[in-house]
C-alpha positions in Angstrom: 86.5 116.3 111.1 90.0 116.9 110.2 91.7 115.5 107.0 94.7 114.7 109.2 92.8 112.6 111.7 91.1 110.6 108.8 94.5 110.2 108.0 95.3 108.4 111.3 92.4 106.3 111.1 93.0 105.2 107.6 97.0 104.5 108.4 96.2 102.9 112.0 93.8 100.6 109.7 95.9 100.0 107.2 98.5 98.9 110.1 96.2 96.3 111.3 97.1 93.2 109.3 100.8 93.6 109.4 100.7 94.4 113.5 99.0 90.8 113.3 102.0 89.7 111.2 104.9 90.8 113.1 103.2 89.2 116.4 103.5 85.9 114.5 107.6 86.4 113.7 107.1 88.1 110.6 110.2 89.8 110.7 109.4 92.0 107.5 106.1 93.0 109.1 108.0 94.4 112.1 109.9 96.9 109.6 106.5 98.0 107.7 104.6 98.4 111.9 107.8 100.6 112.4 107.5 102.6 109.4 103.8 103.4 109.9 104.2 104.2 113.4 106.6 107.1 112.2 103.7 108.2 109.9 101.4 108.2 113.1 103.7 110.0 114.8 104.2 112.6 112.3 100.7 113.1 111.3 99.6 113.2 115.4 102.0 116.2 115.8 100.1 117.5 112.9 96.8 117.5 114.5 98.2 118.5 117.5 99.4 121.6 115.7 95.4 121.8 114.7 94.2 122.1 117.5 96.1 124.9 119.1 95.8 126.9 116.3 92.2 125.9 117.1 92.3 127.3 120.4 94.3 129.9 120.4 92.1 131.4 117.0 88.9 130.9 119.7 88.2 127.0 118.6 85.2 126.5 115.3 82.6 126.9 117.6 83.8 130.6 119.6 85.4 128.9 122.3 84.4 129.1 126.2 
């Protein structure tokens, strides 16, 4: 699997307690859910890149 979607699951995890945080007021929480959703954002377009470089090269298993 690709390093960059670990990397999704591991910030989206990481995310989890302060999403939790800000839902209860925690102002300071909303700031950190904000910053990490940039990072999701960023690192989605990454894997988005992947995988049409993916296709286009004829995908890791020959393509269809």
């Amino acid at each position: 699997m690709s390093d960059n979607f670990e990397r999704l699951k591991s910030v989206v995890e990481d995310t989890t307690d302060d999403v939790a945080k800000a839902e209860s007021g925690n102002k300071a929480a909303t700031s950190r859910v904000r910053k990490q959703m940039q990072a999701v954002k960023a690192i989605a377009q990454d894997i988005r890149k992947e995988m049409l470089e993916l296709r286009d090269s004829g995908g890791a298993g020959g393509g269809a």
